[in-house]
C-alpha positions in Angstrom: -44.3 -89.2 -7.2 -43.8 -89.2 -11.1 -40.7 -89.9 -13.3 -40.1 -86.8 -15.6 -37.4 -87.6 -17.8 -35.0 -84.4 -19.1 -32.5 -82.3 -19.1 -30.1 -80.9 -16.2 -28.5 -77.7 -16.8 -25.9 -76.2 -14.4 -24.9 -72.8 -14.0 -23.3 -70.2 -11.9 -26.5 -69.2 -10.1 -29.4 -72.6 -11.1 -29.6 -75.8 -11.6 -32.2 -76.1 -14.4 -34.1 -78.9 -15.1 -36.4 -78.9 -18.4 -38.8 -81.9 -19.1 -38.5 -83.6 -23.0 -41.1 -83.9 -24.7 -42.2 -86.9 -26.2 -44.0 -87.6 -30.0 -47.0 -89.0 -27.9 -47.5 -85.6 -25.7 -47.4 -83.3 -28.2 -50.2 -81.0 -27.1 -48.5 -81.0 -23.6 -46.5 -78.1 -22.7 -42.8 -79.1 -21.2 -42.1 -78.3 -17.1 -39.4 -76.4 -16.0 -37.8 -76.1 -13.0 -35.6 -73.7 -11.6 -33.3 -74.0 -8.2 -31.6 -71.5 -7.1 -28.2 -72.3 -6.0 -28.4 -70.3 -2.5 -31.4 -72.2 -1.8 -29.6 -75.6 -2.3 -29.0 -76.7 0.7 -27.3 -80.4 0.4 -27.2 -82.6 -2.5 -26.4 -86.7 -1.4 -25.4 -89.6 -3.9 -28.1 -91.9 -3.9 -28.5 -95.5 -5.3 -31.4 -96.1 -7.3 -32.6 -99.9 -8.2 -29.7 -101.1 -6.3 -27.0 -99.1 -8.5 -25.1 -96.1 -7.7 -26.9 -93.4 -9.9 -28.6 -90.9 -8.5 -28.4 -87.5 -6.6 -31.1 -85.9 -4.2 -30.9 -82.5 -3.8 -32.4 -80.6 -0.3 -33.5 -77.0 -0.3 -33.6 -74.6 2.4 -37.3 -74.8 2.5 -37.7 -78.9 3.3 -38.4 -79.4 -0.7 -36.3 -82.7 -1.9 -35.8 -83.9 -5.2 -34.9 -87.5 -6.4 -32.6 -87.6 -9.6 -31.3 -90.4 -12.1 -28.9 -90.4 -14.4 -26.6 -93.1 -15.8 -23.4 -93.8 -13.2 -21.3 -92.1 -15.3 -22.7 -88.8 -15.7 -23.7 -88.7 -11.9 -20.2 -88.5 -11.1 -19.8 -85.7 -13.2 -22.6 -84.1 -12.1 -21.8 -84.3 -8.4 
C-alpha cells in the first residue's frame, strides 16, 4: 500500500485518476489509471483517520481501491 496523491476525473464511460507530479520526482513519469465504469462494481463512503472522507471503489474482478479527498468534495464526488 502507497499514497499517490492526484487527480480524479469522471466521465460518461471512466473514472480517471492521474498521479501529480512533484518538483522532487521530476525524472519520474506520472501513473494513470483508468476504470471502466461497467467494471465498477460498488463504490462505499469510508472514513479515513476517523473523518468522513473517503470512497472505496470495488471492481468486478475483486480489485479495491482506497480514496481521500477533503469531506467536502467526497460528497460531491459520491
Amino acid at each position: 500500500m502507497k499514497v499517490i496523491k492526484g487527480t480524479l476525473e469522471i466521465t460518461w464511460n471512466a473514472l480517471h485518476f492521474k498521479e501529480t507530479v512533484t518538483e522532487a520526482s521530476a525524472d519520474h513519469v506520472p501513473k494513470e489509471k483508468i476504470w471502466p465504469i461497467d467494471q465498477i462494481r460498488e463504490v462505499h463512503l469510508r472514513r479515513y483517520l476517523l473523518v468522513q472522507s473517503a470512497l472505496e471503489i470495488f471492481l468486478t474482478d475483486k480489485r479495491n481501491y482506497f480514496l481521500n479527498f477533503n469531506k467536502r468534495d467526497r460528497n460531491k464526488v459520491c
